[in-house]
PDB file of N, CA, C and O in Angstrom:
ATOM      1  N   UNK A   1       0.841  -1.170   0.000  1.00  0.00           N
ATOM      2  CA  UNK A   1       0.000   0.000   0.000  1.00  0.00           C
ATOM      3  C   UNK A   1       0.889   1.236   0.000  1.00  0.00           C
ATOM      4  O   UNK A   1       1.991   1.067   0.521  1.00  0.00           O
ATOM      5  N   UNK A   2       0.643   2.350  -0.446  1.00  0.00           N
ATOM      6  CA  UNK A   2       1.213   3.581  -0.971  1.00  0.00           C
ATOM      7  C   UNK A   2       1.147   4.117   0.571  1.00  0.00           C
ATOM      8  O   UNK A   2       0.381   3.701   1.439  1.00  0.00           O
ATOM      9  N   UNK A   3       2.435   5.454   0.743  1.00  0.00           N
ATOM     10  CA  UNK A   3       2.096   6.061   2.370  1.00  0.00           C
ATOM     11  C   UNK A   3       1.528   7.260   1.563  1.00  0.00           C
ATOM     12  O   UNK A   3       1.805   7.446   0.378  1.00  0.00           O
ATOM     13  N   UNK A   4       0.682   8.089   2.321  1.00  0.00           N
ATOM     14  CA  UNK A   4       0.360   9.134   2.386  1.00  0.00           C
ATOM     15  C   UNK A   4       0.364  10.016   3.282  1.00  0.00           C
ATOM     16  O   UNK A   4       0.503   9.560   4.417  1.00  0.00           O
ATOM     17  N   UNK A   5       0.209  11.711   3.155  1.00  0.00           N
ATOM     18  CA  UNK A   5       0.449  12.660   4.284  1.00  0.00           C
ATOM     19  C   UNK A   5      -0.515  12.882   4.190  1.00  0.00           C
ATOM     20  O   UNK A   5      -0.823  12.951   3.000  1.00  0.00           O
ATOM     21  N   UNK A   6      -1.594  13.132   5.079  1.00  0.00           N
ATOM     22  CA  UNK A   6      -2.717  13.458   5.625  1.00  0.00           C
ATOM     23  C   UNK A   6      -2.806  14.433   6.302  1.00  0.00           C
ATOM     24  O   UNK A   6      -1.924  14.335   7.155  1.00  0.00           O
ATOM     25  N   UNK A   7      -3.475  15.531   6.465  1.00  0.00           N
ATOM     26  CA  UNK A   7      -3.775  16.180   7.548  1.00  0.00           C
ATOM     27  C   UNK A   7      -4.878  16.006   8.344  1.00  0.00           C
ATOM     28  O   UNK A   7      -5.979  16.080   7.797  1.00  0.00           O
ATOM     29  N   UNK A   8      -4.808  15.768   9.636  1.00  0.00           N
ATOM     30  CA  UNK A   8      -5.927  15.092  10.675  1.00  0.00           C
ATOM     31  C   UNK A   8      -5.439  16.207  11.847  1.00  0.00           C
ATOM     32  O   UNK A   8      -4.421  16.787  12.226  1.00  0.00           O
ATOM     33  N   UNK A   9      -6.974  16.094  12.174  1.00  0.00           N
ATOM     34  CA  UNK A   9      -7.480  17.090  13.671  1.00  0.00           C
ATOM     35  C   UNK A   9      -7.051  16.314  14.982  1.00  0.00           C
ATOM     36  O   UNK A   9      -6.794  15.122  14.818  1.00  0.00           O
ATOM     37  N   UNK A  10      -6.983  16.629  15.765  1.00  0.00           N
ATOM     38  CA  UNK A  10      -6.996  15.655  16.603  1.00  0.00           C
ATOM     39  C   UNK A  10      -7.207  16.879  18.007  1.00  0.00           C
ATOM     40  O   UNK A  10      -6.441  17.841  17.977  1.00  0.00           O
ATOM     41  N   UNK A  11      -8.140  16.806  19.072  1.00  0.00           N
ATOM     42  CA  UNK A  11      -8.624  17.677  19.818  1.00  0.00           C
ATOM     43  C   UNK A  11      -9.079  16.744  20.906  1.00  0.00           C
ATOM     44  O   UNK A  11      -9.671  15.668  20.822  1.00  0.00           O
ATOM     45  N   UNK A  12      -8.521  17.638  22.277  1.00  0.00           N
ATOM     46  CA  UNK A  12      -9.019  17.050  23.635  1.00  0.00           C
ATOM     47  C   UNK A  12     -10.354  17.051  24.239  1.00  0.00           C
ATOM     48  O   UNK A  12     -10.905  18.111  24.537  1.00  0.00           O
ATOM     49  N   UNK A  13     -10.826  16.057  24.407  1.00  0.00           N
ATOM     50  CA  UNK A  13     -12.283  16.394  25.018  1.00  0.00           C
ATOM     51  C   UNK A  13     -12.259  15.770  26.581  1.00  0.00           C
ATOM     52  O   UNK A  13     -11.348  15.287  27.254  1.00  0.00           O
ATOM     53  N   UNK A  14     -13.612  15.993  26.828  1.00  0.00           N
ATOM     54  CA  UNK A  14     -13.794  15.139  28.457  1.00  0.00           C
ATOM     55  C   UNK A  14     -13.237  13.633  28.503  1.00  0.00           C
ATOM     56  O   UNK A  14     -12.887  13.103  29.558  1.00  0.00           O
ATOM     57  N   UNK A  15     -13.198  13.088  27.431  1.00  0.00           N
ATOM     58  CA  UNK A  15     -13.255  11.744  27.656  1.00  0.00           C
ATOM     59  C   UNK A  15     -11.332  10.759  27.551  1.00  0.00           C
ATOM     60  O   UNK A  15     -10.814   9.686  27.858  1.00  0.00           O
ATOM     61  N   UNK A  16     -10.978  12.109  26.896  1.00  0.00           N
ATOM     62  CA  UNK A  16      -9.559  11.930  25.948  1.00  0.00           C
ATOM     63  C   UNK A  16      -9.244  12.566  25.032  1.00  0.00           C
ATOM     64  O   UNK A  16      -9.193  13.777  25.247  1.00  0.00           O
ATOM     65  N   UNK A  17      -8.892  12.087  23.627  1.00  0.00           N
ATOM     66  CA  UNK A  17      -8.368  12.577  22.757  1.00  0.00           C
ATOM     67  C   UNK A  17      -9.767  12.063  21.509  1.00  0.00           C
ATOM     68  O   UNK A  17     -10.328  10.968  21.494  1.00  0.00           O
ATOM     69  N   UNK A  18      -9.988  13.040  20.733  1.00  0.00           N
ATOM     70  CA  UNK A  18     -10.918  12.971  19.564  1.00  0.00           C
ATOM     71  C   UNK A  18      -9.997  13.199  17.833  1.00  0.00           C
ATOM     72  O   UNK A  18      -9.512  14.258  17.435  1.00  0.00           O
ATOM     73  N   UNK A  19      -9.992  11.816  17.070  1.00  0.00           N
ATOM     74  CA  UNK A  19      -9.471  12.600  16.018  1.00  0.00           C
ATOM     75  C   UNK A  19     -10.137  12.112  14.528  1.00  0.00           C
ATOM     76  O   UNK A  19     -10.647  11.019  14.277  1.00  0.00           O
ATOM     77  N   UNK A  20     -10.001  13.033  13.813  1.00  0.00           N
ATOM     78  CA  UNK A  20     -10.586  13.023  12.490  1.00  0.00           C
ATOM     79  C   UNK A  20     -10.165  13.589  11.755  1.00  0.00           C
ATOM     80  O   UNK A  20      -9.588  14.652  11.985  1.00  0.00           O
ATOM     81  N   UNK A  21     -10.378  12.808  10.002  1.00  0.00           N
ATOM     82  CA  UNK A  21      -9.991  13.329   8.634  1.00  0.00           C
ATOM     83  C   UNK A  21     -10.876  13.957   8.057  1.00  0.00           C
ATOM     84  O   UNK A  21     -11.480  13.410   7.135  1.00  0.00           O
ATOM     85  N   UNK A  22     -11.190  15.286   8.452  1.00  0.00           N
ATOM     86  CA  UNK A  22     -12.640  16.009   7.847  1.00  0.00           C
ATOM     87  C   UNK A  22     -12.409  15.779   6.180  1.00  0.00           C
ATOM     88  O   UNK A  22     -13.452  16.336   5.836  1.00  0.00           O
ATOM     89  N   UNK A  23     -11.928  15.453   5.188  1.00  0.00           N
ATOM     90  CA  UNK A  23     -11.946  15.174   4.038  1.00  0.00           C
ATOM     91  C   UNK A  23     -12.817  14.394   4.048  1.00  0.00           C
ATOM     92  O   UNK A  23     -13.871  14.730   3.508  1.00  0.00           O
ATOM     93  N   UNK A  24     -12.703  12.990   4.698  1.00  0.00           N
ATOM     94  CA  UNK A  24     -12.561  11.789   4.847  1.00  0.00           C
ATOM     95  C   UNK A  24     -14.351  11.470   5.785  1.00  0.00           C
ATOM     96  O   UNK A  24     -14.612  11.013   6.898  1.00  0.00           O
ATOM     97  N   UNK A  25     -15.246  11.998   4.619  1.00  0.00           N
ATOM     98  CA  UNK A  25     -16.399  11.941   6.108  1.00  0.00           C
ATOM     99  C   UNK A  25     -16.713  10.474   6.611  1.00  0.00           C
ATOM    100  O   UNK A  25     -16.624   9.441   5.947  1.00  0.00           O
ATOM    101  N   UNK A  26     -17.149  10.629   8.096  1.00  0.00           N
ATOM    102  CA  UNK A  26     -17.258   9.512   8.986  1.00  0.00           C
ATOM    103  C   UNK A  26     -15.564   9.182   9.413  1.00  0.00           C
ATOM    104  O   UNK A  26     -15.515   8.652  10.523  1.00  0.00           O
ATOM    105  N   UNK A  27     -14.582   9.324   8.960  1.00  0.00           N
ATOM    106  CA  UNK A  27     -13.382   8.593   9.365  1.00  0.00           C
ATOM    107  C   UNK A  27     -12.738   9.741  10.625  1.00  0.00           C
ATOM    108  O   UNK A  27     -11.961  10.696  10.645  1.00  0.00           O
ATOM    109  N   UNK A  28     -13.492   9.069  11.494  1.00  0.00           N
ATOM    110  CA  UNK A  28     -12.856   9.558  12.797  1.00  0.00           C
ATOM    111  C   UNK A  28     -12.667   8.822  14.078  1.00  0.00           C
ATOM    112  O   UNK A  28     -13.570   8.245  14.684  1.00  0.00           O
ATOM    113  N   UNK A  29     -11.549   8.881  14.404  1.00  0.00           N
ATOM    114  CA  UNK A  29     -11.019   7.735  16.003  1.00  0.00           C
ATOM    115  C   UNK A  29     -11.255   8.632  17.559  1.00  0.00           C
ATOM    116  O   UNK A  29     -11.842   9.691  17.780  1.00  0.00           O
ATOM    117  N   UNK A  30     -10.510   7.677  18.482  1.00  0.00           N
ATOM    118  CA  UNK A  30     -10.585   8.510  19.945  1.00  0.00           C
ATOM    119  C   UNK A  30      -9.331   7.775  20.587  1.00  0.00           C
ATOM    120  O   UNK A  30      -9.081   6.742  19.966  1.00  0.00           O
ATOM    121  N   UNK A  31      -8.775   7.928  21.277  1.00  0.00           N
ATOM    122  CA  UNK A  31      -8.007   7.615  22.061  1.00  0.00           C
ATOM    123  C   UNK A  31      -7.298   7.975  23.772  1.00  0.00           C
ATOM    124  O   UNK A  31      -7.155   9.170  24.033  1.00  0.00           O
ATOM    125  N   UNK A  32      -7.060   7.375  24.402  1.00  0.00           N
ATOM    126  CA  UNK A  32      -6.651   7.567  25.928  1.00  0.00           C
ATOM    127  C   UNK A  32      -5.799   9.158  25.485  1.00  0.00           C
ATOM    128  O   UNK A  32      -6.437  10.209  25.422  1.00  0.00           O
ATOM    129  N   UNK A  33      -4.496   9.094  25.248  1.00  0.00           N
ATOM    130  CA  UNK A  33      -3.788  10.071  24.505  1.00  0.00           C
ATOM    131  C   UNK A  33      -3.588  10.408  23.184  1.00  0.00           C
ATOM    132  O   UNK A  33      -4.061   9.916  22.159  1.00  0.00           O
ATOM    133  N   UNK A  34      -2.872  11.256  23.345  1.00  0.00           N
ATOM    134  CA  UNK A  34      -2.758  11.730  21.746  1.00  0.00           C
ATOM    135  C   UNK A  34      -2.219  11.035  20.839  1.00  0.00           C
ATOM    136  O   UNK A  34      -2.540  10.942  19.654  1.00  0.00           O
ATOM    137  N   UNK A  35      -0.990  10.302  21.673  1.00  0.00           N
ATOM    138  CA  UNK A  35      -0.467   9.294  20.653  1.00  0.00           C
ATOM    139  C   UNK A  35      -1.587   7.926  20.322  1.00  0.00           C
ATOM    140  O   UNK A  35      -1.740   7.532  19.166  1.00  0.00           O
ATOM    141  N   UNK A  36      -2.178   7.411  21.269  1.00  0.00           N
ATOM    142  CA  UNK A  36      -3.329   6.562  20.578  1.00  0.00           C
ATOM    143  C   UNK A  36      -4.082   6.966  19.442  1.00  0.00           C
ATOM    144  O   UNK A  36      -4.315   6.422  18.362  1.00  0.00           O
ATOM    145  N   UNK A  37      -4.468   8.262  20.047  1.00  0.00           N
ATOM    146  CA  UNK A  37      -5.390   8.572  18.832  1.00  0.00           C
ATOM    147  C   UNK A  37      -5.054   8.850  17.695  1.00  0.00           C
ATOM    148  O   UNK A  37      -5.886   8.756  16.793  1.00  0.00           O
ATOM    149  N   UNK A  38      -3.728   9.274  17.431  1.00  0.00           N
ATOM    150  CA  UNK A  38      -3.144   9.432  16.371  1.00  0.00           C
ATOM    151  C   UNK A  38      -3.427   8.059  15.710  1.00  0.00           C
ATOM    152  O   UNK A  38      -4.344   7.829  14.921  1.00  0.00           O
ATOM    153  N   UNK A  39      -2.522   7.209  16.143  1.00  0.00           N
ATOM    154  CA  UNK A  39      -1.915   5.742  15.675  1.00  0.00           C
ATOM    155  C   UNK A  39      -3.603   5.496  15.394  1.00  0.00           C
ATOM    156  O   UNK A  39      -3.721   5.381  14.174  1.00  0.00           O
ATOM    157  N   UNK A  40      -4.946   5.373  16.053  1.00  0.00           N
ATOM    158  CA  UNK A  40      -6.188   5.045  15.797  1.00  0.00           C
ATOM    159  C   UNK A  40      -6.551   5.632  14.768  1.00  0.00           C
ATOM    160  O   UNK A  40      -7.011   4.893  13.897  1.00  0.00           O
ATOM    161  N   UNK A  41      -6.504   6.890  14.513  1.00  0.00           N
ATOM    162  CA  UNK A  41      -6.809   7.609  13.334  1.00  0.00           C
ATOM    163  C   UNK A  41      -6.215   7.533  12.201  1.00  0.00           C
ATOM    164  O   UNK A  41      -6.771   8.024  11.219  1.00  0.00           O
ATOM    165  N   UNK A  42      -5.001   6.929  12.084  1.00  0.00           N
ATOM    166  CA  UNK A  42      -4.010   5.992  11.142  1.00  0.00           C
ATOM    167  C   UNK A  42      -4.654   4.918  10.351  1.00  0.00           C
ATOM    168  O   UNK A  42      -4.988   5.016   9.170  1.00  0.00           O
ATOM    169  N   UNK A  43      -4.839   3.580  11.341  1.00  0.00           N
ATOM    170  CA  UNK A  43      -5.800   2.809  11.115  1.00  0.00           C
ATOM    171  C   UNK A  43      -7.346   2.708  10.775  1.00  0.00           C
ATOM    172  O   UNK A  43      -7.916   1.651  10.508  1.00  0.00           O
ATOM    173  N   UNK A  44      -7.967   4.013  10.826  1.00  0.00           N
ATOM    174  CA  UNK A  44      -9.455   4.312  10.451  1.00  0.00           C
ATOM    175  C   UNK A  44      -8.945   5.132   9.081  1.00  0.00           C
ATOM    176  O   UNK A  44      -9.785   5.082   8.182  1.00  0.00           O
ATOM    177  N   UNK A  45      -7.962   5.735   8.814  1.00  0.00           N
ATOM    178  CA  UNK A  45      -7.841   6.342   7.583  1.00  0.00           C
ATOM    179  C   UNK A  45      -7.586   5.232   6.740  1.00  0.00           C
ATOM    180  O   UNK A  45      -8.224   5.117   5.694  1.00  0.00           O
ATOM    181  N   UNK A  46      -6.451   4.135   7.178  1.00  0.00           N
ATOM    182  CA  UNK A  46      -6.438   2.784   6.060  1.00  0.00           C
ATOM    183  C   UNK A  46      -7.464   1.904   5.664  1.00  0.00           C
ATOM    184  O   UNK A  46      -7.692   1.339   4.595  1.00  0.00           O
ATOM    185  N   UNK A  47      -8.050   1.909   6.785  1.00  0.00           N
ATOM    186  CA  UNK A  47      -9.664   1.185   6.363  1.00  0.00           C
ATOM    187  C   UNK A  47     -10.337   1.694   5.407  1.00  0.00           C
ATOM    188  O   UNK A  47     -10.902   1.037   4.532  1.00  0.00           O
ATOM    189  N   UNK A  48     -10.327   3.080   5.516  1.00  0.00           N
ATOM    190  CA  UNK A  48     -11.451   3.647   4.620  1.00  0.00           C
ATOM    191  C   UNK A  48     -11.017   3.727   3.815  1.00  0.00           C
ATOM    192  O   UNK A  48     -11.840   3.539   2.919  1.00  0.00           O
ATOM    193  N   UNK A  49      -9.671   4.004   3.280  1.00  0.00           N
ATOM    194  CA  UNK A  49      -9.567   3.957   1.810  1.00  0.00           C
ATOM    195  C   UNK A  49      -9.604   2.668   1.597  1.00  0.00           C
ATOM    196  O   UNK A  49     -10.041   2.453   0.467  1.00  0.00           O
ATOM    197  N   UNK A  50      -9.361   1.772   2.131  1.00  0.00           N
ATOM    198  CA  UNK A  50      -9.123  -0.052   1.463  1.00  0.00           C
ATOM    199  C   UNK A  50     -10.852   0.113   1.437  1.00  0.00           C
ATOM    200  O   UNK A  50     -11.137  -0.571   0.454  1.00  0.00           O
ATOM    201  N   UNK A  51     -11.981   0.579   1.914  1.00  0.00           N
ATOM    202  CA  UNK A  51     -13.226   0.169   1.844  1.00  0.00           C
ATOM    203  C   UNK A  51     -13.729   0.811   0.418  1.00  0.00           C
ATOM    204  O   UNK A  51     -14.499   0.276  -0.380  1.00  0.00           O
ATOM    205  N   UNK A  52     -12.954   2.388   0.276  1.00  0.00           N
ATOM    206  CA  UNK A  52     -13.095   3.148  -0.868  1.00  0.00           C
ATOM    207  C   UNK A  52     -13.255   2.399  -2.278  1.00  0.00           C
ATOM    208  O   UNK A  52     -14.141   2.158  -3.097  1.00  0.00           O
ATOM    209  N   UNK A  53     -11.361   2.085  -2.012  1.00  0.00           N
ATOM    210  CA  UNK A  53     -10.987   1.021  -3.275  1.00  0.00           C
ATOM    211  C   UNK A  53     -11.905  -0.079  -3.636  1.00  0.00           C
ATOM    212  O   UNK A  53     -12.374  -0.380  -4.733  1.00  0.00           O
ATOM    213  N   UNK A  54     -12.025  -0.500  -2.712  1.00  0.00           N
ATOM    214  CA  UNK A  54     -13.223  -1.790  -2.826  1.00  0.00           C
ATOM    215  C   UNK A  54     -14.650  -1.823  -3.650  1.00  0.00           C
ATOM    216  O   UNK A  54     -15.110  -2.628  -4.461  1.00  0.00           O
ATOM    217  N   UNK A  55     -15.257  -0.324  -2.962  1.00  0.00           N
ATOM    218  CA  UNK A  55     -16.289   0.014  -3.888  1.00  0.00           C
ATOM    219  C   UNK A  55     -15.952   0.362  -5.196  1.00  0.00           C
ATOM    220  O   UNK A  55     -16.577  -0.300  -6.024  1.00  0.00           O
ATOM    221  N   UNK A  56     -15.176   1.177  -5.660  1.00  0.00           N
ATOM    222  CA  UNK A  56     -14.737   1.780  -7.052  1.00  0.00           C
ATOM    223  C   UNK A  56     -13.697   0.812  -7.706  1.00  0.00           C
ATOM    224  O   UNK A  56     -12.837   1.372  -8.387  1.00  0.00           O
ATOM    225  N   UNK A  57     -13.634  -0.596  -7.605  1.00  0.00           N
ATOM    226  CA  UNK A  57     -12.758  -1.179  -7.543  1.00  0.00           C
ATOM    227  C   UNK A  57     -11.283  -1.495  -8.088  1.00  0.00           C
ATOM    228  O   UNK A  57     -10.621  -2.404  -7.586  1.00  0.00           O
TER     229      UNK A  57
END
């Protein structure tokens, strides 16, 4: 799979860390810290494009 640079939000809330690819609608993670949520929001960005590809095949 190809790497890509992304730009992703990633913002503290009550619960932890909130992050998302506003491009990317629905593809958004959470995590304990920031570094989880990063690395989570990593893995929800690869999904969705492998789900992308899939549809448009």
């Amino acid at each position: 799979m190809e790497n890509y640079t992304l730009p992703v939000v990633i913002e503290k809330d009550e619960y932890g860390y909130f992050a998302m690819r506003p491009a990317l609608q629905g593809c958004y993670s959470q995590g304990d810290t920031y570094e989880e949520a990063l690395e989570n929001i990593k893995d929800a960005i690869r999904l969705h494009i492998e789900d992308i590809r899939c549809v448009i095949g």
